[in-house]
C-alpha positions in Angstrom: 0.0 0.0 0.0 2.8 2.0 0.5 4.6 1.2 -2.9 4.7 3.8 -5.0 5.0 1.3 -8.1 1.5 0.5 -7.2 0.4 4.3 -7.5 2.1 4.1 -10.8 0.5 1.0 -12.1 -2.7 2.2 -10.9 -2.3 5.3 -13.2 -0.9 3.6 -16.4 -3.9 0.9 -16.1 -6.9 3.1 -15.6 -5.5 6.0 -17.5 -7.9 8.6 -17.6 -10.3 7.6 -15.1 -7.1 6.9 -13.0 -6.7 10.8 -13.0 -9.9 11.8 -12.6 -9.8 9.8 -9.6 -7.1 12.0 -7.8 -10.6 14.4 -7.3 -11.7 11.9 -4.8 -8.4 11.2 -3.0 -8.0 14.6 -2.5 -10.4 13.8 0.4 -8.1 11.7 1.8 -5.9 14.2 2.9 -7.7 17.4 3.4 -8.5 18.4 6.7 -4.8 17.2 8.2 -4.1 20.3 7.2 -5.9 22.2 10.0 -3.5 21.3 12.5 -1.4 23.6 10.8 -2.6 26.7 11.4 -1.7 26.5 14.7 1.6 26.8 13.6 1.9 30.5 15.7 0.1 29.6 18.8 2.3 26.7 19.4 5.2 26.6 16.8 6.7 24.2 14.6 8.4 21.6 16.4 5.1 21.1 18.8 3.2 20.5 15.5 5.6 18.1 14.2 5.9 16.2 17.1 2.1 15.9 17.6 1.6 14.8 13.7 4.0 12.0 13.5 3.2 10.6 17.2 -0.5 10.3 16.6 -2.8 12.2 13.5 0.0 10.6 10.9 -0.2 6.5 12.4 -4.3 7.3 13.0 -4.6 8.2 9.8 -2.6 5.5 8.0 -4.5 3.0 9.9 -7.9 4.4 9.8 -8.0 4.3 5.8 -6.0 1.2 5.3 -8.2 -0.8 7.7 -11.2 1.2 4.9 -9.3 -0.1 1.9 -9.4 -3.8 3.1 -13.3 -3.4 4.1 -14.2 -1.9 1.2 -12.0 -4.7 -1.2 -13.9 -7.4 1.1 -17.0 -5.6 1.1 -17.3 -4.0 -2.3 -20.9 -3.4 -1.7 -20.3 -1.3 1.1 -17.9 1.2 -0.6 -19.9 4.0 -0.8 -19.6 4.0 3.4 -17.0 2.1 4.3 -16.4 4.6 7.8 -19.4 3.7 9.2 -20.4 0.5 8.0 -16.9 -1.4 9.0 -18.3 0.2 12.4 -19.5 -2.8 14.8 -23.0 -1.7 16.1 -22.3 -1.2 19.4 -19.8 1.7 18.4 -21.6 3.5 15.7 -23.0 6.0 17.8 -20.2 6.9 19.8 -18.5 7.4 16.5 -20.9 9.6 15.2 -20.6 11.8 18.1 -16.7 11.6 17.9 -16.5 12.9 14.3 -19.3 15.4 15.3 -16.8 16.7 17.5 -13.5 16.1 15.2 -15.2 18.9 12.7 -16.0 21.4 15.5 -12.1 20.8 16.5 -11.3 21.2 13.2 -13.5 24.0 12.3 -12.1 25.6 15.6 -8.8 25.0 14.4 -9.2 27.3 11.4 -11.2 29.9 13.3 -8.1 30.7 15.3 -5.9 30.6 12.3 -7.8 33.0 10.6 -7.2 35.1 13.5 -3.8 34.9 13.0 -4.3 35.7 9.4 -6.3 38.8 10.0 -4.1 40.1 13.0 -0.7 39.6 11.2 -2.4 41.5 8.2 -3.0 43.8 10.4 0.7 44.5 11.1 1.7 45.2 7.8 -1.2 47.0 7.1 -2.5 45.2 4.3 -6.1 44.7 6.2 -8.3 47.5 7.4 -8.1 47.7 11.7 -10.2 45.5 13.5 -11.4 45.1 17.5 -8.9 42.3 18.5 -9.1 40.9 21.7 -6.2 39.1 23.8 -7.8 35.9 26.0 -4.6 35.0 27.7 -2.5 36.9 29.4 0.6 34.7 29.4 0.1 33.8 25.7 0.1 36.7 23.1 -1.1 34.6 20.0 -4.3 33.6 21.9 -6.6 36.5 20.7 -10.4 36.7 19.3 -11.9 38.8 16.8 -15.2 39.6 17.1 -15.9 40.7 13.1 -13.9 37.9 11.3 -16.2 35.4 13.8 -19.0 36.8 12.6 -18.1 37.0 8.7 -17.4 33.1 8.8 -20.3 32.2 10.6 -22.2 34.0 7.5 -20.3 32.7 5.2 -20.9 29.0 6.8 -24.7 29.1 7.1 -24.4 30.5 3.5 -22.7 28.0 2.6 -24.8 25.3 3.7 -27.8 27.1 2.1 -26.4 27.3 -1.1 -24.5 23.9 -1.8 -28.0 22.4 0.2 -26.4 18.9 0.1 -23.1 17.5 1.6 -21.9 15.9 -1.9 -22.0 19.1 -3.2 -20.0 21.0 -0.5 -17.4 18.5 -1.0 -17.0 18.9 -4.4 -16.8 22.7 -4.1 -14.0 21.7 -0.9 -11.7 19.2 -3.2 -11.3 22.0 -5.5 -10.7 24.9 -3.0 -7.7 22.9 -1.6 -6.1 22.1 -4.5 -6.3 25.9 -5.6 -5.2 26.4 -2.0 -2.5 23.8 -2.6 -0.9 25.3 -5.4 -1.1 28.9 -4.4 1.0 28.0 -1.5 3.3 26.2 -3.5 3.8 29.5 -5.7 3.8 31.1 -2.3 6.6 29.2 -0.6 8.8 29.2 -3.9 9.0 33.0 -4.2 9.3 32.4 -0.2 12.6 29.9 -1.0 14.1 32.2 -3.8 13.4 35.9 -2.0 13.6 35.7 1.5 15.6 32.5 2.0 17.7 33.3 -0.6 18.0 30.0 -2.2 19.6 29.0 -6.0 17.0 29.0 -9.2 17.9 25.7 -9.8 17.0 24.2 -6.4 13.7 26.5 -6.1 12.7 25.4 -9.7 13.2 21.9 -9.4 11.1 21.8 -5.7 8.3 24.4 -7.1 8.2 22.0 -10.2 7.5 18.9 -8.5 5.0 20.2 -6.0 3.5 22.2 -8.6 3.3 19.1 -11.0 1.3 17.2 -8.6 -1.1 20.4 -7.5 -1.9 21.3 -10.9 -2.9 17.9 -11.9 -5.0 17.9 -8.7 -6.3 20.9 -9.8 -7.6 19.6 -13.1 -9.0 16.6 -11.6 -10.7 18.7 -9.6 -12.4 21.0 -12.1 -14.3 17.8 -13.5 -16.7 17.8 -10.3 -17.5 21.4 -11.0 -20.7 20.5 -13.3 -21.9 18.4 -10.2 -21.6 21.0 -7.7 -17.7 22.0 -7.6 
């Protein structure tokens, strides 16, 4: 499962539908990503300690232990989460990835925080009420107007998309824009501030850029069924 010669194969014997499919398995590993913008509350080497001790192995377990149901179920595909769930679990893990999205979703409220405030700074964002909630901790803060925008923008959201297959859709493409804007992002990051050689900044920005562009395009298919 972890061969890349079996990615490869996978490709060069669907073809096509092969790359369409990178739409779906952008799924996969969206959302991991929210841990991340926690980078400035509790900095880098917290986050990369806490990812490879437990989200990464969770992770890898959680949707190999899906792969195998779904090859020995294949009727059950569609669900594979819940339906590998014994009964006597399935509510608790309904209630447990109830609270994984409001973790997550918190997660991304306090990044944009961040966001806004260190706009703020280089004045690139109009002033706004911020609000420190811990003494000790400066990059604890809340703000009261970017709350409210998202919660807006959330219940607009789920007003306008009206189903949950077609808010995903719209999602697998946002990160892969998201994906490759950062990748443009942390090249000019590499070249300008770090002051790294063409060739080595060319060669990285190419091969992350290879693989977000074709997400990209995959992407772009699901945008006649809600995308």
């Amino acid at each position: 499962a972890f061969n890349p010669a079996e990615a490869y194969q996978f490709f060069h014997r669907r073809g096509y539908q092969g790359w369409a499919s990178i739409g779906n398995a952008m799924l996969v590993v969206t959302g991991a990503e929210a841990m991340f913008s926690d980078l400035g509350h509790f900095g880098a080497a917290a986050v990369r300690l806490a990812w490879f001790a437990l989200p990464l192995p969770a992770l890898l377990l959680n949707y190999l232990g899906q792969a195998a149901y779904a090859v020995r179920f294949p009727e059950n595909a569609g669900s594979t989460f819940y339906s590998s769930m014994p009964s006597g679990v399935l509510w608790p893990m309904i209630v447990l990835s109830t609270l994984a999205t409001v973790i997550a979703s918190q997660a991304i409220i306090t990044g944009s925080f961040s966001l806004i405030r260190q706009a703020m700074s280089y004045d690139v964002c109009p002033r706004l009420s911020v609000y420190y909630t811990n003494a000790a901790m400066s990059g604890q803060i809340y703000v009261p107007s970017i709350n409210y925008i998202m919660m807006i923008g959330a219940v607009a959201l789920i007003a306008g998309f009206k189903k949950s297959s077609n808010i995903l859709s719209a999602y697998g493409l946002a990160i892969s824009m998201i994906f490759t804007i950062t990748t443009v992002l942390l090249s000019i990051y590499m070249r300008y501030i770090r002051r790294w050689s063409w060739p080595v900044v060319l060669v990285l920005g190419l091969v992350f850029l290879t693989m977000d562009v074709n997400m990209v395009g995959a992407n772009l298919l699901k945008v006649p069924h809600g995308g």
